[in-house]
C-alpha positions as CSV (number, residue, x, y, z in Angstrom):
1,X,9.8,-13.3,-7.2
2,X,9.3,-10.7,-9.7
3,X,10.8,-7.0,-9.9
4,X,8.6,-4.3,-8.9
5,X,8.9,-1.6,-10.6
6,X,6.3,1.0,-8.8
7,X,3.0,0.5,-7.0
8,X,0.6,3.4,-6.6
9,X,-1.9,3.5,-3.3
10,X,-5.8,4.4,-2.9
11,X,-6.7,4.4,0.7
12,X,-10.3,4.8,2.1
13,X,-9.6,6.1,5.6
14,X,-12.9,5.6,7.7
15,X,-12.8,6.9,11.5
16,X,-10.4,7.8,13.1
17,X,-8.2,9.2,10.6
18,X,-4.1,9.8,10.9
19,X,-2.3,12.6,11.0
20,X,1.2,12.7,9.6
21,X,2.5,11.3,6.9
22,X,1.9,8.1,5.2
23,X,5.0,5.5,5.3
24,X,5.5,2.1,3.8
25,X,8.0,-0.4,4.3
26,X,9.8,-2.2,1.3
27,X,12.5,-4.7,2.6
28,X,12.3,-3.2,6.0
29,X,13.1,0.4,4.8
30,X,10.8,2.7,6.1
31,X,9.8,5.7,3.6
32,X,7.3,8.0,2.7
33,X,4.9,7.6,0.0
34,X,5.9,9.9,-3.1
35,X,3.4,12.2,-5.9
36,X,0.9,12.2,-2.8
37,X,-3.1,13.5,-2.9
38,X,-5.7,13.4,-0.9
39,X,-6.0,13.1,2.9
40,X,-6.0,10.9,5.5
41,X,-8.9,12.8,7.3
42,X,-12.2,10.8,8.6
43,X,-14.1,10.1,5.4
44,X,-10.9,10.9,3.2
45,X,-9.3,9.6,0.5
46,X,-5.6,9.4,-0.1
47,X,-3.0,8.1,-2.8
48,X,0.1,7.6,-3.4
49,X,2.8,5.6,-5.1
50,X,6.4,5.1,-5.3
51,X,9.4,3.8,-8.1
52,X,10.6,1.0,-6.0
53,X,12.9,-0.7,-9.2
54,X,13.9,-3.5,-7.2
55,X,12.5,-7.3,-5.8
56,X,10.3,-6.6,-3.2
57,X,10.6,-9.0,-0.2
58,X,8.1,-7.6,2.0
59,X,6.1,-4.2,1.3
60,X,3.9,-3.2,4.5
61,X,1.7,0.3,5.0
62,X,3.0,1.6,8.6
63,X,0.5,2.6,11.5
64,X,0.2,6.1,12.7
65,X,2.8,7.1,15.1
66,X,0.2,8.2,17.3
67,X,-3.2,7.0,18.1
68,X,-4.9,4.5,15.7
69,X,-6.0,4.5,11.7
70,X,-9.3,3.1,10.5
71,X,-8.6,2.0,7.0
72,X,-11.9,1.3,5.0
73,X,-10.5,-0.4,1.9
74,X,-7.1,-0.5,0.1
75,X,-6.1,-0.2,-3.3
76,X,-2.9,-1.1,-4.9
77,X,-2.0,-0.6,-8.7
78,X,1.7,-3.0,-8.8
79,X,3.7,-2.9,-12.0
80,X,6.7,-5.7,-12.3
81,X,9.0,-5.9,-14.6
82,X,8.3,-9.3,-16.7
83,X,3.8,-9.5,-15.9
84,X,1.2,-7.2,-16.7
85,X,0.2,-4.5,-14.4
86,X,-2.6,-5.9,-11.8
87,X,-4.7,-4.6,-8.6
88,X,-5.0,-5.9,-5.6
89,X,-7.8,-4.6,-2.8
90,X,-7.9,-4.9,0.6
91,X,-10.6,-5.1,3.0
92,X,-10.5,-2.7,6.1
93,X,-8.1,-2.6,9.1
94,X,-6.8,-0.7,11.9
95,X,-3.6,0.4,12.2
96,X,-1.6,2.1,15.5
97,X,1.8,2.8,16.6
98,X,3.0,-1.1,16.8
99,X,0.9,-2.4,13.0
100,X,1.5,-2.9,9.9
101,X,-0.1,-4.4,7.1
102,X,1.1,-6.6,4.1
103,X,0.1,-5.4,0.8
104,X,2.1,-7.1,-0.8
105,X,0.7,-10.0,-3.8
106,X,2.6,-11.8,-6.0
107,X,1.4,-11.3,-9.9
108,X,-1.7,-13.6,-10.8
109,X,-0.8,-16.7,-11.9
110,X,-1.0,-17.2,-15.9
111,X,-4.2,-18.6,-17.0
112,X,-5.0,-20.6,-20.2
113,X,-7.0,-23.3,-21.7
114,X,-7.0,-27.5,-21.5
């Protein structure tokens, strides 16, 4: 399991959006997304990141706390400490009071020739 050192977000919200602010989970700490721009509006587009420094067991993005969030497409930009940074994009999703959803990846495997 690698070290993550920070992950950055780019969220295509479709409809509905959210109101409120964005929260992740990282080891089953809830906290807010940091360096934030954007919105979460219909049609919007957010981002976000945070300096997590530590091994990342489970890293979720939290439902709204009210109503439901129609997420078009997910982007996230991880950087750990011993791999090259990578992306990873995921398709859409809704999310409500009572969801979350993984977006955590472990670093491509290495690749060479036979």
């Amino acid at each position: 399991m690698p070290k993550l050192m920070n992950f950055k977000l780019q969220i295509e919200t479709g409809e509905p959006g959210m109101a409120g602010p964005v929260l992740f989970t990282i080891n089953n700490h809830k906290l807010p997304l940091e360096n934030i721009q954007g919105t979460t509006d219909p049609g919007g587009v957010f981002e976000g990141g945070f300096d997590v420094n530590s091994f990342a067991h489970s890293l979720t993005l939290v439902g709204p706390e009210k109503g439901q969030w129609h997420i078009r497409k997910i982007k996230v930009d991880y950087e750990c400490g011993d791999s090259a940074p990578y992306t990873v994009t995921f398709g859409e999703v809704t999310l409500d009071e009572t969801t979350e959803v993984n977006i955590w990846k472990d670093p491509p495997l290495p690749t060479f020739d036979v």
